[in-house]
N, C-alpha and C positions, 0 to 999 in steps of 0.2 A: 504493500500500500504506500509505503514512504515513497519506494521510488516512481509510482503513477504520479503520485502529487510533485513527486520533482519536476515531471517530467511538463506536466499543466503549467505548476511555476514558470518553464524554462518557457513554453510556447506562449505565456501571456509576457515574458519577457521582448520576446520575438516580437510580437505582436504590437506593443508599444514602441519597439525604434522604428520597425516598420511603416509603423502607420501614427505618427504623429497627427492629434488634429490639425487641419488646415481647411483652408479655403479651395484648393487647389487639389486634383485626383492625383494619387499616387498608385504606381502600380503595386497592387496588394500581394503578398507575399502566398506562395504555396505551404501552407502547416503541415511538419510533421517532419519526421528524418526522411532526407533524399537517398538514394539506392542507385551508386555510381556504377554502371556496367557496362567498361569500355568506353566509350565516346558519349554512350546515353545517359541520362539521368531521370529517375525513377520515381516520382511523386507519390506517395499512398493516396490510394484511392476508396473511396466507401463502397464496401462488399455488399454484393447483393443482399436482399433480406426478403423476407413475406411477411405482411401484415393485412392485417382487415379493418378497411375506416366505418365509421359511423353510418354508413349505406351498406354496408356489408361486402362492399367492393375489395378488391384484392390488391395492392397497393403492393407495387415490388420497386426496384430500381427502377426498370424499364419505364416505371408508374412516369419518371420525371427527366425522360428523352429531350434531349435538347431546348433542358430547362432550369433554371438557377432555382434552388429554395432554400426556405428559413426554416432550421428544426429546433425545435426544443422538446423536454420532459418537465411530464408534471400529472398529477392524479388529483381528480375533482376534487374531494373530500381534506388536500391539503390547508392547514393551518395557517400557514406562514408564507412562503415566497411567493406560491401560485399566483395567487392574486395577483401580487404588484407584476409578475414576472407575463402574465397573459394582458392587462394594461398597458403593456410597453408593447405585446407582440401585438396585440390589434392597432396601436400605434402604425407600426408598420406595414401590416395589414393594408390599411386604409391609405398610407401615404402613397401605397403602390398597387390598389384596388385595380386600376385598368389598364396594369403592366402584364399582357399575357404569358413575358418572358418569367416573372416569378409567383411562384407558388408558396405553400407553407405544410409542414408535416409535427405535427403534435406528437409524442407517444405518452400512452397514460403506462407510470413502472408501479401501478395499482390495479392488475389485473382483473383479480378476484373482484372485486366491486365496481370498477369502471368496464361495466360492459358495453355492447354495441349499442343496446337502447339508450342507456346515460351517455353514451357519449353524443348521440344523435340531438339527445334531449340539451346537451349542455352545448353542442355546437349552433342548435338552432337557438338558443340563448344570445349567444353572442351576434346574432344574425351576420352571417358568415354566409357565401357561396361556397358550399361543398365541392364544388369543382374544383377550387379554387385551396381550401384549403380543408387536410384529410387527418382524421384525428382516430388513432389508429391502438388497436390492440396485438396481440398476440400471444407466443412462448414469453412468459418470464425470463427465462434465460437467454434467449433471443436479445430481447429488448435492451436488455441490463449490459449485453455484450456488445452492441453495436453502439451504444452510447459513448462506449472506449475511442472509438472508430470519429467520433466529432469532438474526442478530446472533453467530455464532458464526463457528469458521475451521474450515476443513476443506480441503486441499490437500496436491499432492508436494509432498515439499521432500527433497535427496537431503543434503541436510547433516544433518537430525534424526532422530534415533535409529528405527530403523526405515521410513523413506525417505516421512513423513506428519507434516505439520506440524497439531495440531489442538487447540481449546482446552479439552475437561476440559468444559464446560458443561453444567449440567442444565436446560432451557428448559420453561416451563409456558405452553402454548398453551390458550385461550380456547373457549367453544365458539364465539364468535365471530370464531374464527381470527387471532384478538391476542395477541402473545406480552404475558405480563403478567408477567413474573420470572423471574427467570435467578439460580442458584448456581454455586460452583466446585463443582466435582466430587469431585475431592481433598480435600476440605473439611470433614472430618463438620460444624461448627460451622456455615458456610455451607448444610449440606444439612438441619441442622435446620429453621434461618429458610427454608427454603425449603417444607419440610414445613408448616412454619404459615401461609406463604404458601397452600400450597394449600389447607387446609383453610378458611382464611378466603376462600376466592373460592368453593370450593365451596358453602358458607353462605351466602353473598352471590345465589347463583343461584336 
């Protein structure tokens, strides 16, 4: 465990010489260790997965073909971060509501009780285009382990307030399936710079 959190450390280290706020796009940096083989260089990429959104639809990688999205974790019944952390993402949401190049991908790490009817129930809440954005269940262990994969946490923990230990994170995956920046969630200031993050990779494509 220490050395995952070092490892977040080092990539929100990264993260901030790269991407200083400014007024001006910078080219956003590829997250994660590169894989030198020969002349090439190897980016990690987000492994396929299978999940099932709030329509019962089937939601795989392929789900977001030559398309940029914003993932996070979170489970309805949370106490503490959800909240502020799904107020910052409808933020986003809406600043980019009739951007057809981005999407957004929720996963609830509250299986057992966030099932597909609550999540349909709590998407249509937020009045959300479910096209547009897919709020998704599955394997537990699945879910818990693909969160590694966007450099985020996601896990039980029966000591942390509502029995889920998780980090707030809002991730902007590539259409080349490369997380390329990550804010706090909780953060409006952080989810601004994040906002101009994407707008700038958007333009960039």
């Amino acid at each position: 465990m220490k050395g995952y959190l070092f490892i977040l450390t080092s990539l929100w280290f990264l993260y901030l010489v790269s991407c200083t706020p400014t007024d001006q796009c910078q080219t956003l940096p590829i997250l994660g260790n590169q894989d030198i083989q020969g002349t090439d260089t190897l980016y990690p990429e987000i492994p396929d997965f299978n999940f099932m959104n709030q329509d019962s639809q089937e939601i795989t990688l392929a789900t977001f073909d030559n398309q940029f999205y914003v993932v996070d974790f979170f489970f309805i019944s949370c106490p503490t971060i959800c909240p502020k952390v799904k107020k910052q993402m409808l933020r986003v949401y809406h600043h980019f509501e009739k951007e057809p190049r981005l999407v957004f991908l929720s996963h609830t790490i509250d299986v057992r009780h966030d099932t597909i009817p609550r999540l349909k129930s709590y998407a249509e809440g937020l009045q959300v285009d479910t096209d547009k954005w897919h709020f998704v269940t599955g394997s537990e262990e699945e879910i818990y382990q693909i969160a590694g994969h966007y450099f985020s946490v996601a896990r039980k923990d029966e000591s942390s307030p509502g029995g889920f230990d998780h980090s707030g994170r809002l991730i902007l995956v590539d259409e080349k399936k490369h997380v390329r920046s990550f804010c706090d969630g909780t953060d409006p200031e952080s989810v601004d710079q994040f906002i101009k993050d994407i707008q700038c990779l958007l333009d960039e494509s």
